[in-house]
N, C-alpha and C positions, 0 to 999 in steps of 0.2 A: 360513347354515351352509355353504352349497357355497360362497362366497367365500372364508369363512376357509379353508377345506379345500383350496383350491385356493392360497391365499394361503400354507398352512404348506408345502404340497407342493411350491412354486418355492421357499422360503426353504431349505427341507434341500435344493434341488440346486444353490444358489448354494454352502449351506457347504459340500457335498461338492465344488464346481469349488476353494473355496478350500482345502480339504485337501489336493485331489491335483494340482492343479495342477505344483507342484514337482517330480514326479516322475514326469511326461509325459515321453515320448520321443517323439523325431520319428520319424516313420513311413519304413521301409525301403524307401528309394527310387533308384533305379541313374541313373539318368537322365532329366534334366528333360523335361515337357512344353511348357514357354514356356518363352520368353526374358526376359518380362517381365510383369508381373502390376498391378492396383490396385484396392486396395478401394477400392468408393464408398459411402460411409455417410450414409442422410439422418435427416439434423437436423431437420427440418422439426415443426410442430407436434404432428399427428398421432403422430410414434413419442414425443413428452415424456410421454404420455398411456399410463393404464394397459390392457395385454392385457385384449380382454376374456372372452377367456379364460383367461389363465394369471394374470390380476390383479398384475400388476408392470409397472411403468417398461416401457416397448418395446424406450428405447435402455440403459438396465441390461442387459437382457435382451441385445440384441446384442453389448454389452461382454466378457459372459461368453462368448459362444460364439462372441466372436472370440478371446479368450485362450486358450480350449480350441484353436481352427482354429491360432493362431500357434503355440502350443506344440508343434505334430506339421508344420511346417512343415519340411521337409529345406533345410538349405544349399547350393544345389547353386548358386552363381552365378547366380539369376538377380537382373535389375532388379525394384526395386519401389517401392509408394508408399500412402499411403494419402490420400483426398481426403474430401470433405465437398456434399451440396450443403443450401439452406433453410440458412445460407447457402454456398456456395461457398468455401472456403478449402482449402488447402494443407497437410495435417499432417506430415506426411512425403515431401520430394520421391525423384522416382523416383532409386532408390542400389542398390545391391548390396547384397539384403537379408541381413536381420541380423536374427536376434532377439527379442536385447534392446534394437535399436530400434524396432522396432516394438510392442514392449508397452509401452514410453513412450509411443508415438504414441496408441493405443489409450486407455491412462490417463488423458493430457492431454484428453480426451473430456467435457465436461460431460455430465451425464445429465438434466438438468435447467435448464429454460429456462422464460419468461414463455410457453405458450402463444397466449393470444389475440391475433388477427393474425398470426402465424406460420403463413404457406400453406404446399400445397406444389407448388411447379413445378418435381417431379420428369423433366418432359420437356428444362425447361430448363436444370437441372445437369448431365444425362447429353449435352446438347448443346454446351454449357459447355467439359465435359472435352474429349470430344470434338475443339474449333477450339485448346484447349490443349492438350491432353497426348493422347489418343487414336488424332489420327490419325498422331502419328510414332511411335508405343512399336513397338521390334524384335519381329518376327513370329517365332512365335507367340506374343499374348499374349492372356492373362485378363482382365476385370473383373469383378469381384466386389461385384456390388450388394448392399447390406444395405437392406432395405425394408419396408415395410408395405403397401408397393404403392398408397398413396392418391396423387389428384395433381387438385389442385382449381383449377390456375393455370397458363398458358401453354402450350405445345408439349405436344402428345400425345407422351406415354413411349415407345410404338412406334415413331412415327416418329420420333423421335429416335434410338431404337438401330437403328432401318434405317438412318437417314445415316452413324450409328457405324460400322457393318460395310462401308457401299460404301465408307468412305474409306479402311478399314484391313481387307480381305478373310481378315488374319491375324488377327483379334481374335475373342473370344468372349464372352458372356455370361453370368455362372455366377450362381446367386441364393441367397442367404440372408434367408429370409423371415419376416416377424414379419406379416406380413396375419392381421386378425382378422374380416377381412369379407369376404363370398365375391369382390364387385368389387372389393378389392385383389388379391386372388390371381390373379384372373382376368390384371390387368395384368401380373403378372408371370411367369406363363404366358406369356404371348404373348411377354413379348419373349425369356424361354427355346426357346421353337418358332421363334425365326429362327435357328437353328445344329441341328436335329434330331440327337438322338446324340450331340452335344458339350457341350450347355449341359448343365452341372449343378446340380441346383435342390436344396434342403431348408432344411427346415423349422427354426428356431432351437432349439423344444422340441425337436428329435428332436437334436440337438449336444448340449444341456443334458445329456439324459436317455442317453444312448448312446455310450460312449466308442468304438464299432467305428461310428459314423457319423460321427463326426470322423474318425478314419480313412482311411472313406472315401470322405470328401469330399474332403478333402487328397489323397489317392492320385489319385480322378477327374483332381482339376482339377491337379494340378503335376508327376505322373507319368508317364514317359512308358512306353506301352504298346505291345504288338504288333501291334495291329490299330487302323487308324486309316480313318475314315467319311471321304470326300469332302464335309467340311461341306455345302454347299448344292449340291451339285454334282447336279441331278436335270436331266430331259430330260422335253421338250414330250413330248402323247400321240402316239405311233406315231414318233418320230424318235430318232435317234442321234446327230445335231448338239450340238457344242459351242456351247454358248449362252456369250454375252458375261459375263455372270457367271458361269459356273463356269470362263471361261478362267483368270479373276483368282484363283480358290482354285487351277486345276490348275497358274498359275505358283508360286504360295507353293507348294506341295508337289514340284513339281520343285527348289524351290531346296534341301530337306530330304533328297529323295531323291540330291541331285548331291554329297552326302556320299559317297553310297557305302552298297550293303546288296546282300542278298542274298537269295531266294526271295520275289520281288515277285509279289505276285498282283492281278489286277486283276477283278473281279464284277461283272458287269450282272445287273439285274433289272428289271423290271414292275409293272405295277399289272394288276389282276385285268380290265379288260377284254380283249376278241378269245380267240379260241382258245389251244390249249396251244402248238401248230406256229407260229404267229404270235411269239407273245412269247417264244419262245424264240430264235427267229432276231436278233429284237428286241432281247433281253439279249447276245446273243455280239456282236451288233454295236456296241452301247453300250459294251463294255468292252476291244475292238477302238482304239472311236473315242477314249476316253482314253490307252490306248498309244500309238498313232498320234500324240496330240499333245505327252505327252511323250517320245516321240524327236524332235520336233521339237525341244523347249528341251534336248536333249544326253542326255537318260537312254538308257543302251543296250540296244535292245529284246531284246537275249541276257538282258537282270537281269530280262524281267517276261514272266510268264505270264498268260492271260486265259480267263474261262471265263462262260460264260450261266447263269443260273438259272431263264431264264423269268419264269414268276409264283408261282414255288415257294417264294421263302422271305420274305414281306412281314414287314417289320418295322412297319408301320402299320395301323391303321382304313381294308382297302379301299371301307366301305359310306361312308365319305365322300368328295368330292371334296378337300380337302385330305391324310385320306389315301393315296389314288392317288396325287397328284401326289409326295409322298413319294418313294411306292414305286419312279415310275420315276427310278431312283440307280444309280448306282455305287459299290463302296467298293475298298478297294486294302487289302491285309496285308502287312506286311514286317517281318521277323525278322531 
């Protein structure tokens, strides 16, 4: 009885996507957050197979609440593409998106495939992309996984989207999730937690079911906003050194900043060890130390302003050591 119940309950939000579909608007968008963008959609055996919670197709289920996502998708010039991996193919090369190509792309989609034997070496699609298309797409860009998060074959998915990101410091991971098991989610967690504050993650039912979570998921991920995180840009404990990876984000965001803008502010913060006098010296210097090095690539240090938080405003779990390390960040606001 709870299958079919659950089973009638996906079928009226399939026919409601097919009622109103038509008369989605793209969502009000001034200007872009990337340059370029790619969904990666796996094929793989596991998504052929039904939710076993929502009791339908996985990749039906993803069809739909990619045609909801494409429908409120704003035209603003960027590049796009949509890819495949389980197997690896090419549905749409990276173009100046469009539409109404892309809901061809989407359609051309079988939902239905021979299961058995069909793995999935979700590490090694995402790596795939990656020596293909990944590490050259114009910064900043998206990838937008659609997943179930299982991966029973080759390359760990983590390290796969770590190679992803040191090759391409401008790239992000955003997740569209169909996991029906807590260790799919888990995986795709994790590779959302390599971009803290950028990567955008939800859930397929919460698309399905909620026309203001398409929205704002589209807004997150292709919008560009006032206030932007130093992606990975944190500092060892008790230092203010630029570390080698966060040179590589603070060069992309000088190259956005050498646009031109106004009331740049730049924020250091902490993680909850040492005292209050400590980590406040700690935060003004940290946010010092990122000015400091973009005047070096030509930003003029008259356009930015710097100020310490201390350990006052954590945006993480300081009772963990991965939240700590979080904590000690910087982020930069510009209007």
């Amino acid at each position: 009885m709870k299958r079919f119940t659950m089973m009638t309950l996906v079928s009226l939000m399939l026919m409601a996507f097919a009622a109103t579909a038509m008369a989605a608007q793209p969502v009000n968008c001034q200007s872009p957050k990337v340059n370029s963008f790619d969904f990666l959609l796996d094929q793989s055996g596991s998504m052929m197979m039904f939710h076993k919670q929502m009791a339908e197709n996985k990749f039906k289920l993803a069809k739909t609440a990619l045609h909801l996502v494409n429908e409120r998708i704003p035209e603003l010039g960027y590049t796009g593409s949509i890819h495949t991996f389980a197997a690896d193919r090419e549905v749409v090369p990276q173009q100046t998106y469009s539409r109404p190509v892309f809901e061809k792309g989407f359609n051309s989609l079988k939902s239905t495939y021979e299961v058995f034997n069909r793995l999935t070496p979700m590490g090694d699609g995402i790596a795939h992309w990656t020596n293909a298309l990944y590490a050259g797409l114009p910064s900043p860009a998206a990838v937008i996984i659609v997943s179930d998060g299982e991966n029973n074959r080759g390359m760990d998915p983590l390290a796969a989207a770590q190679a992803a990101l040191a090759a391409n410091p401008g790239l992000v991971f955003h997740i569209i999730s169909l996991a029906d098991t807590h260790e799919g989610q888990l995986v795709l967690d994790s590779i959302a937690a390599l971009r803290p504050g950028e990567s955008v993650s939800v859930r397929a039912e919460n698309l399905l079911d909620h026309g203001e979570a398409v929205d704002k998921f589209v807004t997150d991920v292709f919008c560009a906003s006032g206030n932007i995180m130093l992606r990975s840009v944190q500092f060892a404990l008790g230092s203010a050194v630029i570390t080698r990876e966060s040179a590589s984000v603070l060069d992309e965001l000088a190259n956005i900043l050498s646009g031109g803008s106004s009331n740049v502010t730049i924020s250091g913060h902490t993680c909850s060890l040492g005292g209050d006098a400590l980590n406040q010296r700690l935060s003004e210097r940290r946010a010092a130390s990122v000015k400091a090095y973009l005047v070096k690539k030509g930003i003029p240090a008259d356009s930015m302003s710097t100020r310490g938080y201390g350990k006052t405003m954590p945006k993480y779990d300081n009772g963990t050591a991965e939240g700590r390390r979080l904590n000690r960040r910087a982020e930069i606001d510009f209007r």
